[in-house]
C-alpha positions in Angstrom: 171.1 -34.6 30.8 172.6 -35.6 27.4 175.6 -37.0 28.0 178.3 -37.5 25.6 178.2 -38.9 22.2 180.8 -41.6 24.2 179.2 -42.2 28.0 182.6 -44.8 27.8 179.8 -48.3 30.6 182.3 -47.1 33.2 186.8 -45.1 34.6 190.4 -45.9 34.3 191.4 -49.5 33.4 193.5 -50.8 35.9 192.9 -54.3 34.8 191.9 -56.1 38.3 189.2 -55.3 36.2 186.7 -52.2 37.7 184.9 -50.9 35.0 185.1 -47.8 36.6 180.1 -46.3 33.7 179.0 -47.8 29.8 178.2 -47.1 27.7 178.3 -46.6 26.8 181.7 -45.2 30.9 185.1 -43.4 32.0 187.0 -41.5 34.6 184.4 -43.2 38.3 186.2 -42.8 41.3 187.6 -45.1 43.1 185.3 -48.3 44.4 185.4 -50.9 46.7 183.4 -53.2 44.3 185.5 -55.3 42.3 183.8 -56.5 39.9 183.8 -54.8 36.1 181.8 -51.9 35.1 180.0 -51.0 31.9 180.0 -47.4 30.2 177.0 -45.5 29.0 176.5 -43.5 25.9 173.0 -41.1 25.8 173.3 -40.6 29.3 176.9 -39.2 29.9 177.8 -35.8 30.4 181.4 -35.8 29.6 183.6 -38.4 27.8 185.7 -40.3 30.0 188.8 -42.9 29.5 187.4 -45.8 28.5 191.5 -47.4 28.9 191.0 -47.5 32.7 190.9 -51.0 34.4 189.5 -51.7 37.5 189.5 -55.3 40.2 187.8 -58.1 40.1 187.6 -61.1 38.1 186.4 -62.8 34.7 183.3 -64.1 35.2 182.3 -62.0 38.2 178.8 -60.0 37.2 177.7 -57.0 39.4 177.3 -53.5 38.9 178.3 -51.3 36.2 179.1 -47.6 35.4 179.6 -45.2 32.8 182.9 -44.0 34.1 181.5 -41.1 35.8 180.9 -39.7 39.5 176.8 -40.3 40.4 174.5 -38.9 43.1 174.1 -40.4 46.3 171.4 -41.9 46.9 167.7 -42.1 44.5 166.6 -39.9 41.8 165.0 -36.8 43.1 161.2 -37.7 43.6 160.1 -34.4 42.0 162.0 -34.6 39.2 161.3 -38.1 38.7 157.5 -37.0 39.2 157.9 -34.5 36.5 159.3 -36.5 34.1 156.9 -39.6 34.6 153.8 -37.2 34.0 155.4 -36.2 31.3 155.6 -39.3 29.6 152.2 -40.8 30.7 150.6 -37.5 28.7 152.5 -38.2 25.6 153.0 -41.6 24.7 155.4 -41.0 21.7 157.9 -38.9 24.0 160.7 -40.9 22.9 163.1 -37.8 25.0 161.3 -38.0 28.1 161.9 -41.6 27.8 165.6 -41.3 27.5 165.8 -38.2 30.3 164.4 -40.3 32.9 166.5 -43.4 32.1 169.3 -41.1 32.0 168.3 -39.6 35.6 167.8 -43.3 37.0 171.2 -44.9 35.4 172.9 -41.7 37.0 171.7 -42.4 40.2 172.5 -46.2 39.4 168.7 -47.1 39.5 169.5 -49.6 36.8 165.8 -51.2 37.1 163.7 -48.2 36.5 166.7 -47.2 34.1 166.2 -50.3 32.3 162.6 -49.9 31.6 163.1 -46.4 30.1 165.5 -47.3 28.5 163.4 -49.9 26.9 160.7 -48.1 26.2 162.4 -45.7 24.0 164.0 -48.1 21.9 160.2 -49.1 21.5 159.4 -46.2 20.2 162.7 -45.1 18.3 164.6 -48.4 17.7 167.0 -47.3 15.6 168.9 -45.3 18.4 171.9 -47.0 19.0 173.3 -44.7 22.2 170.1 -45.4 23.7 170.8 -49.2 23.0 174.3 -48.8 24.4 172.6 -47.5 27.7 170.1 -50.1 28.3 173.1 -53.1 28.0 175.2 -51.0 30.4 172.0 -51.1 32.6 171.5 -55.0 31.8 175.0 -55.7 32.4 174.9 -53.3 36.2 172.0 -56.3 36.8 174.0 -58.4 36.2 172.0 -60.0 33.3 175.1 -60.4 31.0 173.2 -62.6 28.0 170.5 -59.8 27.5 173.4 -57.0 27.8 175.4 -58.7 25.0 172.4 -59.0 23.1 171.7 -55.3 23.2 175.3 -54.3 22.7 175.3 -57.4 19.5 172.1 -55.1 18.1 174.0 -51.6 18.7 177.0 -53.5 16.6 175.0 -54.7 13.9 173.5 -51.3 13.1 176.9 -49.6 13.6 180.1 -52.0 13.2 182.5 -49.1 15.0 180.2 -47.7 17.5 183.1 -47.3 19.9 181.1 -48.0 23.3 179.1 -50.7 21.8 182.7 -52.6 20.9 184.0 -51.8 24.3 180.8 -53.2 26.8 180.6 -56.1 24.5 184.4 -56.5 25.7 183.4 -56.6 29.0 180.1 -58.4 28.8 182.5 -61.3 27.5 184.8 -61.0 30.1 182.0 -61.4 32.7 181.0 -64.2 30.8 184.1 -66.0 31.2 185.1 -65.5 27.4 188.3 -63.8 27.8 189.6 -64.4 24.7 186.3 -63.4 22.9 186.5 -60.0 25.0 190.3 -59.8 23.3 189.2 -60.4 19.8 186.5 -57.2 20.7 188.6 -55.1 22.3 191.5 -56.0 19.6 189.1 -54.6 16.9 187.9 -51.8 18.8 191.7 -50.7 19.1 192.4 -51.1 15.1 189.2 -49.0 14.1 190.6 -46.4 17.2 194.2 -46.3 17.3 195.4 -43.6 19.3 192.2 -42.4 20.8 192.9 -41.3 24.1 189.9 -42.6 24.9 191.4 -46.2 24.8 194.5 -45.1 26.5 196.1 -48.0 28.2 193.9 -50.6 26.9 196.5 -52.3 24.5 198.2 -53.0 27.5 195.4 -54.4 29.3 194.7 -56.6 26.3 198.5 -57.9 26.3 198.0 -58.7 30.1 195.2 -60.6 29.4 196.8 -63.1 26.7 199.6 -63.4 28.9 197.1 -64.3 32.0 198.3 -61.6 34.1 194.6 -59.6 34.2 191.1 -60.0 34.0 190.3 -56.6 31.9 189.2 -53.3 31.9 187.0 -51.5 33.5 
């Protein structure tokens, strides 16, 4: 379940804003929610484009992704079973920990994904893709001021940790702090230029000083 060193949340920024995963997220399909999306970073599988916008508005909260496809429906009971037992025998399992906040932030449990998440950092603090994930999961709740904490701590630890840079982005934008989100996003594109990663987000940025979008997603 490791996903890639960039779980860019969430999908291609189309700036109506849909943060299509995360963190750390890239590449969802297609959603009738509007509202912006973060990207994942343990959690992802593959890297997706974290220069894809999606709809909705500053300011709105709601759920986010890492930019990738998830399962319908809950975690697999077994699994999740498995896992749990798991981590109630060892206490120190810091990678149980992460595989079951992985399994639940894939199936966009964001709750249970949440508490993993947290109780890894517990344990192994200094993991900043694991940080990554748990704002991504904040932020899906819709608890933006914990989320930019979390992505804040990820930044202070590492200043160019690309998903970190981008979710703060779009915890600002939720926030109503567009043009905080553009002084992020601004720096995230001079540490990355060219990544096609970040593919159309220059663009996104310009439409944003020039009040034409709400950001990506």
């Amino acid at each position: 379940m490791k996903r890639e060193p960039m779980v860019f949340a969430v999908a291609g920024m189309i700036f109506g804003f849909v943060l299509g995963y995360m963190a750390a997220g890239f590449g969802d399909a297609p959603s009738s929610d509007p509202r912006p999306r973060p990207v994942a970073e343990a959690s992802s599988r593959t890297a997706p484009n974290l220069a894809a916008p999606a709809a909705g508005g500053a300011g709105s909260g709601g759920a986010a992704t890492d930019g990738h496809d998830h399962p319908v429906g809950p975690a697999d009971p077994d699994e999740v079973r498995t896992l749990e037992n798991l981590a109630a025998r060892d206490k120190q399992n810091v990678q149980v920990r992460i595989e079951l906040g992985n399994l639940y932030m894939d199936h966009t449990q964001y709750e249970e994904a949440t508490r993993w998440y947290g109780e890894a950092l517990a344990l192994k603090p200094a993991d900043n893709d694991v940080r990554v994930d748990l704002g991504a999961s904040l932020l899906n709740l819709g608890r933006g001021p914990e989320a930019l904490a979390a992505f804040d701590q990820a930044l202070k630890n590492d200043p160019g940790h690309k998903k970190a840079l981008f979710n703060k982005g779009l915890a600002l934008m939720q926030s109503g702090r567009p043009k905080d989100a553009v002084a992020v996003w601004d720096e995230l594109l001079k540490r990355y230029p060219g990544d096609p990663q970040l593919q159309g987000l220059k663009d996104q940025v310009e439409r944003i000083r020039a009040g034409k979008g709400n950001g990506p997603s």
